[in-house]
VMD Tcl script that draws the C-alpha trace (Angstrom):
set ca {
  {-1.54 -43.43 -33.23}
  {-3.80 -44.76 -30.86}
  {-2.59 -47.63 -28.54}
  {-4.34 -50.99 -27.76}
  {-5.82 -51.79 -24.89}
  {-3.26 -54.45 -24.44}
  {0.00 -51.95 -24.78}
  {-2.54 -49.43 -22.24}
  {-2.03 -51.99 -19.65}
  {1.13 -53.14 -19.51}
  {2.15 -49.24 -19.59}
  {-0.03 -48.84 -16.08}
  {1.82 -52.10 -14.63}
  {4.98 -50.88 -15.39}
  {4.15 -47.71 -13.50}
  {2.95 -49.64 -10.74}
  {6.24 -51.66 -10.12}
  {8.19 -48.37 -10.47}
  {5.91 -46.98 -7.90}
  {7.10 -49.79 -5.84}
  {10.89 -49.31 -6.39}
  {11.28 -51.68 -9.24}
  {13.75 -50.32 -12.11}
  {14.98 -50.76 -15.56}
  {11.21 -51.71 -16.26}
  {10.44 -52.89 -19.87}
  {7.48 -54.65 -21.89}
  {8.96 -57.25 -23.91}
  {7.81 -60.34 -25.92}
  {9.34 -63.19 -24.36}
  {9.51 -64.68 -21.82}
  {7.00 -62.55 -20.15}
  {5.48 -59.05 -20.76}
  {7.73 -57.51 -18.51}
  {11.15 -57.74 -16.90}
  {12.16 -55.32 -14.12}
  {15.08 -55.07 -11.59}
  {15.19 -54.65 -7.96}
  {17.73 -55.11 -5.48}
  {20.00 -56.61 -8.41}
  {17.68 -59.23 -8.96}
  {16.08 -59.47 -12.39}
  {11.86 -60.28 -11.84}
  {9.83 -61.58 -14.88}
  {5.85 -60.51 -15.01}
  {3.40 -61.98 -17.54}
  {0.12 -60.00 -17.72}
  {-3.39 -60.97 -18.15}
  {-6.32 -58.83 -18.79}
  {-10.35 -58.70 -19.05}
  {-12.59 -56.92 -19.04}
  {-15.52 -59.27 -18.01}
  {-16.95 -58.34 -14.40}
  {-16.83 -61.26 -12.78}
  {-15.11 -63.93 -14.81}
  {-11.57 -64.35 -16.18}
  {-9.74 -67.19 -18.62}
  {-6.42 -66.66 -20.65}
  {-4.02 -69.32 -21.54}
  {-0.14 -69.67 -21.21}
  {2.28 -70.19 -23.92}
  {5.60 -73.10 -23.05}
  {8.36 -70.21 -23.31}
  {6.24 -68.00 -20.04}
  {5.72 -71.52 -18.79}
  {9.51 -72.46 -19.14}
  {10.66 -68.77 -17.45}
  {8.04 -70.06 -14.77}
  {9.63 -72.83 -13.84}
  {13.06 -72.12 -14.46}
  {12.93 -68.85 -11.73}
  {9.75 -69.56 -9.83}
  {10.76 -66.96 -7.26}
  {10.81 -63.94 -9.76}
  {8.17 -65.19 -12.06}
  {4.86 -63.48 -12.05}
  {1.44 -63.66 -13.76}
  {-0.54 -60.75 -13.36}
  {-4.26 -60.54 -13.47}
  {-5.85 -57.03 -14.56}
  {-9.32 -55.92 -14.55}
  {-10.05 -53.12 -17.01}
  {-12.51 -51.49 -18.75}
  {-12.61 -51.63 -22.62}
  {-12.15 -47.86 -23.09}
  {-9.12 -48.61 -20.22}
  {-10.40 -46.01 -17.70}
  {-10.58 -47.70 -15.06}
  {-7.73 -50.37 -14.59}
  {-7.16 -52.09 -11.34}
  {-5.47 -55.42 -10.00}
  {-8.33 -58.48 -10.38}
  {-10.89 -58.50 -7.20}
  {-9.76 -54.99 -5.93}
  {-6.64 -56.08 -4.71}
  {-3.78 -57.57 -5.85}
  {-4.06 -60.21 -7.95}
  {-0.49 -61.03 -8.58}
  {0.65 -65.19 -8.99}
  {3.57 -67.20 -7.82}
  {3.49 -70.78 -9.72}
  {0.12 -70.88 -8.09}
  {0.36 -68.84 -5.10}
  {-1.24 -65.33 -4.56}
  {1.01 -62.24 -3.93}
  {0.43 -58.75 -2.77}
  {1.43 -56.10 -4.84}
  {1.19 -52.65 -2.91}
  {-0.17 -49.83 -5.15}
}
mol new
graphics top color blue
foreach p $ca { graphics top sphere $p radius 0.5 }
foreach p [lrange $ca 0 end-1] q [lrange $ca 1 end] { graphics top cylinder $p $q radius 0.2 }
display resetview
């Protein structure tokens, strides 16, 4: 069966945050794409994708919204760049795009 590009990229994000110690790492529904553990502390990622060049827009439902503002410091939205045949995936603007209630993060690869 041949997986989506959506399910494609959430897979490579979830081997990113194990590759940065992150554990118990699962893509869920709600309230975000993916939860993960580290240090004890449970961290929330919600992930966006394109796969226009230059330009990006997505919306937000209320529950990743409510999860946002209910644990601001573990709540994430991720922006991905990919190609449509998902060889070439990388973090938005070659570097980590990664967003804390509206402050930029760095995610090391």
């Amino acid at each position: 069966m041949k997986k989506n590009l959506e399910r494609i990229v959430k897979e490579w994000y979830c081997e990113q945050l194990r590759n940065n110690g992150f554990e118990s790492v699962e893509i869920k529904k709600t309230p975000a794409d993916i939860i993960a553990t580290k240090n004890g502390e449970t961290w929330w990622f919600e992930i966006k994708y394109t796969t226009k060049k230059d330009k990006y827009y997505g919306g937000s439902t209320e529950t990743e919204w409510e999860q946002a503002f209910a644990d601001p410091e573990h709540f994430r939205f991720v922006v991905i760049k990919t190609d449509k045949a998902a060889r070439n995936i990388k973090l938005a603007n070659g570097g980590a795009q990664v967003y804390a209630m509206g402050t930029k993060l760095a995610l090391q690869n």
